[in-house]
N, CA and C of each residue as an Amber inpcrd file, in Angstrom:
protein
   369
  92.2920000 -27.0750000 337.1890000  93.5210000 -26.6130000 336.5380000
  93.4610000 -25.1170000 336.2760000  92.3190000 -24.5510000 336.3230000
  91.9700000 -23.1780000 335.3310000  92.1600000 -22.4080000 337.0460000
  92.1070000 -22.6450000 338.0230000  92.6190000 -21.9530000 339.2820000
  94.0090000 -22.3170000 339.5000000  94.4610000 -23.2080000 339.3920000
  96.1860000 -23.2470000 339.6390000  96.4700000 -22.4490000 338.5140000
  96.1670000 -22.5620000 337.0780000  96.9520000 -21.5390000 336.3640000
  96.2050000 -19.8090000 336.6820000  95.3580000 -19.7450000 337.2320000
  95.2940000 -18.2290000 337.6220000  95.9440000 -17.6710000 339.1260000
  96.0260000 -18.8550000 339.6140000  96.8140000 -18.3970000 341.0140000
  98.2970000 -18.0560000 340.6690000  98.9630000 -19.3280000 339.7700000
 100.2490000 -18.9270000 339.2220000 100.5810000 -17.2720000 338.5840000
  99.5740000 -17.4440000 337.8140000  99.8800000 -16.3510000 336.7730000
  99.5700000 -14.7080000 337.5000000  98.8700000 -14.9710000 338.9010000
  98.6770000 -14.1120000 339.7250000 100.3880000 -13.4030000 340.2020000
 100.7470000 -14.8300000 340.8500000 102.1230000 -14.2590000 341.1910000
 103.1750000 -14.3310000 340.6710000 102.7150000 -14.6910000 339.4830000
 103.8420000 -14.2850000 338.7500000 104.1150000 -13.1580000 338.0580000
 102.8490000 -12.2830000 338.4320000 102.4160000 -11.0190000 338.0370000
 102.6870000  -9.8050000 339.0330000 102.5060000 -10.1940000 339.9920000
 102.7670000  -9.8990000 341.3780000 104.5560000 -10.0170000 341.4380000
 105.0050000 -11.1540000 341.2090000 106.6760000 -10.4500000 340.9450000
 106.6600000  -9.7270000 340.3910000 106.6460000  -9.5720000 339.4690000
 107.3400000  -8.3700000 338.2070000 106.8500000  -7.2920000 338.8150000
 106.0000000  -6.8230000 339.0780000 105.1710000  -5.3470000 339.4990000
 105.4940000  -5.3180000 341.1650000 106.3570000  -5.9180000 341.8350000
 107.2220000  -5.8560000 342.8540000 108.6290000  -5.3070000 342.3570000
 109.3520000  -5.8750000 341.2680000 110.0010000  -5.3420000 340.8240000
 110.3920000  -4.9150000 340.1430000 109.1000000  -4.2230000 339.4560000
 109.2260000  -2.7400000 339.1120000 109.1280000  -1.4270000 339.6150000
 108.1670000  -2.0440000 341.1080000 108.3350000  -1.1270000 342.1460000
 109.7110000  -0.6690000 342.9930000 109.9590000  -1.8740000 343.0630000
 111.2850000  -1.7100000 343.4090000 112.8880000  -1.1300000 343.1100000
 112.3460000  -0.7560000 341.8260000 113.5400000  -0.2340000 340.6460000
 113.2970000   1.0280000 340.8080000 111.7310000   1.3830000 341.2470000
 111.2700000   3.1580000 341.3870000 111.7840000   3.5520000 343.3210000
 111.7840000   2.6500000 344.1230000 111.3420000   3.3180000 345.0640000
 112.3800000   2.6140000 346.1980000 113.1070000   1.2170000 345.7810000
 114.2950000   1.1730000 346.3930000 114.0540000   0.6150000 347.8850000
 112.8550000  -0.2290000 348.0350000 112.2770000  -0.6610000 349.2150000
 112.8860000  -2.3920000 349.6410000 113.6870000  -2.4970000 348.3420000
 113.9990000  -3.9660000 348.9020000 115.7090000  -3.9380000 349.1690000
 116.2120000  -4.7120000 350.4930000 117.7600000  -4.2480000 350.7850000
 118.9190000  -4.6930000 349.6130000 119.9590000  -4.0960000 348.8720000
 120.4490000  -5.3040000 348.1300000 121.6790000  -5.8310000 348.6150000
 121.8820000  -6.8000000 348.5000000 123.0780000  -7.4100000 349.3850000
 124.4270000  -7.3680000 348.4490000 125.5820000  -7.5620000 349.6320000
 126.6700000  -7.1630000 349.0060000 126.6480000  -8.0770000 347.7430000
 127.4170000  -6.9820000 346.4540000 127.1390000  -7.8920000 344.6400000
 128.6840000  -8.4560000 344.5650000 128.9230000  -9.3590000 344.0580000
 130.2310000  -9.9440000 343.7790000 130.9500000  -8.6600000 343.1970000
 131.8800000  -9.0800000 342.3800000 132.2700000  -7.6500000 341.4910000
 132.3550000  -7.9750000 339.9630000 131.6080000  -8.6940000 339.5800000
 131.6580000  -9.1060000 338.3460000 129.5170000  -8.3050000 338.2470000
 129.0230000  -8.7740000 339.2260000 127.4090000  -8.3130000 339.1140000
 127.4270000  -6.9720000 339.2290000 128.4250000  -6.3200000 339.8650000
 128.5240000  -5.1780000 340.5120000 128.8230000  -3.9940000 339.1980000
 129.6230000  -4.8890000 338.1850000 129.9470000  -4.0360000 337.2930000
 128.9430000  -3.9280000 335.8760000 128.0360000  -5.2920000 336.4000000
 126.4700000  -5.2580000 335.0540000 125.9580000  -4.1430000 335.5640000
 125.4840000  -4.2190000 337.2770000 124.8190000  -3.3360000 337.4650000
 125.1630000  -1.2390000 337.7790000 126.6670000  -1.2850000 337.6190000
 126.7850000   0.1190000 337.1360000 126.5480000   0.0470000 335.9490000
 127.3150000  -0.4990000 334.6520000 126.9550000  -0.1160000 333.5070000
 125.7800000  -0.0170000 333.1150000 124.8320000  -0.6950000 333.9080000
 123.4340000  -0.3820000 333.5080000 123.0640000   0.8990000 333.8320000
 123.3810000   1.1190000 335.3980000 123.1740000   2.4380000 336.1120000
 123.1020000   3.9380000 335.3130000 124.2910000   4.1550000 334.5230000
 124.9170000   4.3000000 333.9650000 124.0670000   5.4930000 332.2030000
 123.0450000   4.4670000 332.2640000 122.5420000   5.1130000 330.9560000
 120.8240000   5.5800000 331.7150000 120.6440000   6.4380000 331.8020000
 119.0300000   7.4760000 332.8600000 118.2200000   6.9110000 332.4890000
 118.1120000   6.4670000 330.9780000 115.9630000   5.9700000 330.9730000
 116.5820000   4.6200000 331.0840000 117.2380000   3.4520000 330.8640000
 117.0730000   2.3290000 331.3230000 116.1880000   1.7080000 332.2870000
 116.6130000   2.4500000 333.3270000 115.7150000   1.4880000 334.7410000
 114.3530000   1.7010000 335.2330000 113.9680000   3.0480000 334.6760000
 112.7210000   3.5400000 334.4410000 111.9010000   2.7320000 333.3890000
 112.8040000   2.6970000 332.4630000 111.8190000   1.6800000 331.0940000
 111.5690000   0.8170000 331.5800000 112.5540000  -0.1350000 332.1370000
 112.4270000  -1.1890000 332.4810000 111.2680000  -1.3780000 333.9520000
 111.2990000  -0.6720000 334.6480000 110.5190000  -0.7970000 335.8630000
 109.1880000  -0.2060000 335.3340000 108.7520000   0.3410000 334.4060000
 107.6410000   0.5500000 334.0420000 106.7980000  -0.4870000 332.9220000
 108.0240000  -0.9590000 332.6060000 107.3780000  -2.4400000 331.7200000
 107.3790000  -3.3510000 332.5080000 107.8470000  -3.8330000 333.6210000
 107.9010000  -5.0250000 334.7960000 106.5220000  -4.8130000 335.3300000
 105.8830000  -3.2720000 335.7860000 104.9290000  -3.0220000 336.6310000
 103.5180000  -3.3870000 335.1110000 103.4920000  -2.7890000 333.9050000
 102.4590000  -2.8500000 333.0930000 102.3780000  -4.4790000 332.4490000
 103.8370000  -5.1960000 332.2380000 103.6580000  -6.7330000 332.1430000
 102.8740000  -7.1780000 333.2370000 103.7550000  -7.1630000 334.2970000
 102.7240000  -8.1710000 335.2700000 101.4170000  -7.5890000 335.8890000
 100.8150000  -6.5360000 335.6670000  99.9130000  -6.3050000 335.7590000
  98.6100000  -6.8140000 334.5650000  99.5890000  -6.9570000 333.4800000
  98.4320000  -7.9730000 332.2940000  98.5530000  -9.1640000 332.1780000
  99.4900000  -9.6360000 333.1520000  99.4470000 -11.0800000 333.1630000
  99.0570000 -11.6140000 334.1580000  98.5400000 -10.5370000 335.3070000
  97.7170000 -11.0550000 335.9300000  96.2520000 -11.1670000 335.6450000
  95.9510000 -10.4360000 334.9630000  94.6400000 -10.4860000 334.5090000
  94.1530000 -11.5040000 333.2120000  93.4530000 -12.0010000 333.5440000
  93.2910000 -13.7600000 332.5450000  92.9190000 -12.5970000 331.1650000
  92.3720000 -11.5450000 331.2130000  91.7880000 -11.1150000 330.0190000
  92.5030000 -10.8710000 328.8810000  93.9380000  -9.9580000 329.7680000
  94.8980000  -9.4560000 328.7130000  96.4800000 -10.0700000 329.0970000
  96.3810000 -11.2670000 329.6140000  97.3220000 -12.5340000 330.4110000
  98.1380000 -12.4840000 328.6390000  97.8690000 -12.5880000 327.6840000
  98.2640000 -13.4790000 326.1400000  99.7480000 -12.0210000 325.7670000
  98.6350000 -10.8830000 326.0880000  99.6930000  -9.4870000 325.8550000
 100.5470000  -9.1010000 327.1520000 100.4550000  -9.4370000 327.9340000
 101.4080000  -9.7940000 329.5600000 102.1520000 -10.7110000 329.4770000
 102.5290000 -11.5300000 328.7600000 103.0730000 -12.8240000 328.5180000
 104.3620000 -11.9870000 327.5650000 103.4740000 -11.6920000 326.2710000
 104.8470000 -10.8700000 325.3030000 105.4890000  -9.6490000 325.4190000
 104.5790000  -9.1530000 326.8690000 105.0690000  -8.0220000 326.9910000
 106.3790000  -8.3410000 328.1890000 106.0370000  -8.6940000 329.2160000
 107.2380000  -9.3500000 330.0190000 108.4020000 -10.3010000 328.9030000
 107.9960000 -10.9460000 328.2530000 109.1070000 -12.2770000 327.7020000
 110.5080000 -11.6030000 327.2050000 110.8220000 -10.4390000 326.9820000
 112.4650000  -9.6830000 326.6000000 112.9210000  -9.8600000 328.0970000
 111.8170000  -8.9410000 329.0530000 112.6640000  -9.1260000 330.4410000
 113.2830000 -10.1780000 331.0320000 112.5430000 -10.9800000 330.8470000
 112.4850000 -12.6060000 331.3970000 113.4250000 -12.9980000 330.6070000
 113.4340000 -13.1230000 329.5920000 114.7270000 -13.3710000 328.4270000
 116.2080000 -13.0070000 329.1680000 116.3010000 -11.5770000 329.3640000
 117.4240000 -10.6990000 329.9530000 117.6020000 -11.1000000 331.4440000
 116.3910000 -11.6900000 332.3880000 116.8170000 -12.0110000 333.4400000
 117.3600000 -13.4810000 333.3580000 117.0190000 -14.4680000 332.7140000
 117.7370000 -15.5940000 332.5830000 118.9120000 -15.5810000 331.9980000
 119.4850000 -14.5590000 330.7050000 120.5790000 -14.9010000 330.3140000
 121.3350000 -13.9820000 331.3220000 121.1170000 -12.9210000 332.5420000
 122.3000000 -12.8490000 333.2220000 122.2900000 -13.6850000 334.2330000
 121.1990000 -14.8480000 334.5190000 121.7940000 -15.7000000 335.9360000
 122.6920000 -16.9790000 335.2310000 122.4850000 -16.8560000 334.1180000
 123.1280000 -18.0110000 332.8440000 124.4340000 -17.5280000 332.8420000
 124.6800000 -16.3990000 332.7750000 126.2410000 -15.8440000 332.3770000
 127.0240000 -14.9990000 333.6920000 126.4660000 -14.1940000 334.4370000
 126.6530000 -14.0670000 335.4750000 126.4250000 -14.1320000 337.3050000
 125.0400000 -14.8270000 336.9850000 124.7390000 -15.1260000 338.4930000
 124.0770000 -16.1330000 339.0110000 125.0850000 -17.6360000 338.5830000
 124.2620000 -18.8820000 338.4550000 123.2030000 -18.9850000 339.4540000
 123.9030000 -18.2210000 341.0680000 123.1780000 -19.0420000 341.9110000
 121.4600000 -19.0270000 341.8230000 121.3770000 -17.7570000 340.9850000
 119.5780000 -17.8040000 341.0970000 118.8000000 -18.5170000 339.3300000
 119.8010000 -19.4290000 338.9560000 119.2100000 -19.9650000 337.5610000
 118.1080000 -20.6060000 338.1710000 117.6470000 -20.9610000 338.9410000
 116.6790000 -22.3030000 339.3700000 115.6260000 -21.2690000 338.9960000
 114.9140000 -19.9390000 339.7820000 114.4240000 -19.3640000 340.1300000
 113.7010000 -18.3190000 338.6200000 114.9830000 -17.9800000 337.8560000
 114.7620000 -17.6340000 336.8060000 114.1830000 -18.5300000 335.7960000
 114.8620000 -19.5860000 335.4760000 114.3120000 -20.9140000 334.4230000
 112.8020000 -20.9220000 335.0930000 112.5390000 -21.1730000 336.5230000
 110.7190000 -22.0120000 336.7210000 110.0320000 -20.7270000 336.1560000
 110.8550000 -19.2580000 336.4890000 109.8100000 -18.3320000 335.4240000
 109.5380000 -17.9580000 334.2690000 110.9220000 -18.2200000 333.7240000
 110.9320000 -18.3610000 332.3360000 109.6920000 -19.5060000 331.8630000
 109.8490000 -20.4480000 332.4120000 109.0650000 -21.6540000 331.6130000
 107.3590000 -21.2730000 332.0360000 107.4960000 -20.6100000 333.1150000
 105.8310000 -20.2780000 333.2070000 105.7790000 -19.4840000 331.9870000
 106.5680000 -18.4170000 332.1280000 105.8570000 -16.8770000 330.6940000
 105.6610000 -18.5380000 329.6280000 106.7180000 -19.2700000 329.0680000
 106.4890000 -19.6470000 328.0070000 105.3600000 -20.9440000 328.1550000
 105.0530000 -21.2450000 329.4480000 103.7070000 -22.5550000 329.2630000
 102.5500000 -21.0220000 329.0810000 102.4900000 -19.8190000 329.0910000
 101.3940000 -18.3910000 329.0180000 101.3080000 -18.6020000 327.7700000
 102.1450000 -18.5580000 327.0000000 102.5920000 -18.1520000 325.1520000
 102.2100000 -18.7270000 324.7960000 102.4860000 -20.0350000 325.3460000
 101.9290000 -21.4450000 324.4130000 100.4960000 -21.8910000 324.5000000
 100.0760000 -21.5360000 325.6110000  98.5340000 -21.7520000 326.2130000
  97.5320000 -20.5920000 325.6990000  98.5150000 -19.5450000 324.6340000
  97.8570000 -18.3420000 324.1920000  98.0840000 -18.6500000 322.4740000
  98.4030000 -19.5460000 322.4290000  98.8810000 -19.2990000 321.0690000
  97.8250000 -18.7510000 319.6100000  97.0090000 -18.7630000 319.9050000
  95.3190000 -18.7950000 319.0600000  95.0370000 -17.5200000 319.0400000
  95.7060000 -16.7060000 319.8450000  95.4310000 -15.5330000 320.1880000
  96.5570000 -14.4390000 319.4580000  97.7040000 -15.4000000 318.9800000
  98.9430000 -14.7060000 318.3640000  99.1690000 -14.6890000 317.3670000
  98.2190000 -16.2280000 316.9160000  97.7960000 -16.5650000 315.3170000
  97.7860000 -15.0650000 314.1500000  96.5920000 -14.6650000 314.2880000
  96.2470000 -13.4580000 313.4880000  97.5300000 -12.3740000 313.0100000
  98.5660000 -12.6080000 313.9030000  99.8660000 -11.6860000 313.8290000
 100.5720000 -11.5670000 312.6400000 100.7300000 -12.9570000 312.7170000
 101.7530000 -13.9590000 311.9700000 101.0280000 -14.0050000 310.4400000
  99.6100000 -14.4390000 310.5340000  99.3520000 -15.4490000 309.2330000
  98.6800000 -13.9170000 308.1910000
């Protein structure tokens, strides 16, 4: 089990730091956006440090969640994004909910499988 959850948590680490690369450097094609996605993604456009923040927290999350050591702080550090990518396939772009939810529920089987580690925060 302790290799399926490091292979997972590999690529699921490996997404995010794909696309955060991808937010810097514009290597993946994007296909024509409806015009309802079209208008999330100007208004996002729209404000200069956004996509930088964001692509620099995609690349430093999944880079600690690939690593089993600091996987617990890769978990909370990705979970806003992951948050923000499920509620726009929830509200605007059903067709990829499948895709978003199986990652959502990985970060949160990470959180939960870390929880001992988050303890000290809280109490």
């Amino acid at each position: 089990m302790k290799i399926v959850k490091t292979i997972i948590c590999v690529l699921f680490g490996l997404m995010f730091i794909n696309g955060g690369l991808n937010k810097f450097f514009n290597y993946i094609p994007v296909p024509e956006l409806p015009a309802d996605q079209l208008k999330v993604m100007t208004a996002m456009m729209t404000i200069p440090w956004l996509m930088p923040l964001l692509a620099t927290m995609e690349i430093i999350g999944g880079i600690l969640f690939a690593i089993p050591k600091t996987r617990a702080l890769g978990a909370v550090v990705v979970f806003p994004i992951m948050a923000g990518i499920l509620l726009h396939h929830i509200a605007v772009a059903p067709e990829g909910i499948i895709m978003a939810a199986v990652l959502f529920l990985i970060n949160i089987w990470i959180i939960a499988d870390n929880w001992s580690k988050y303890k000290p925060m809280i109490s």
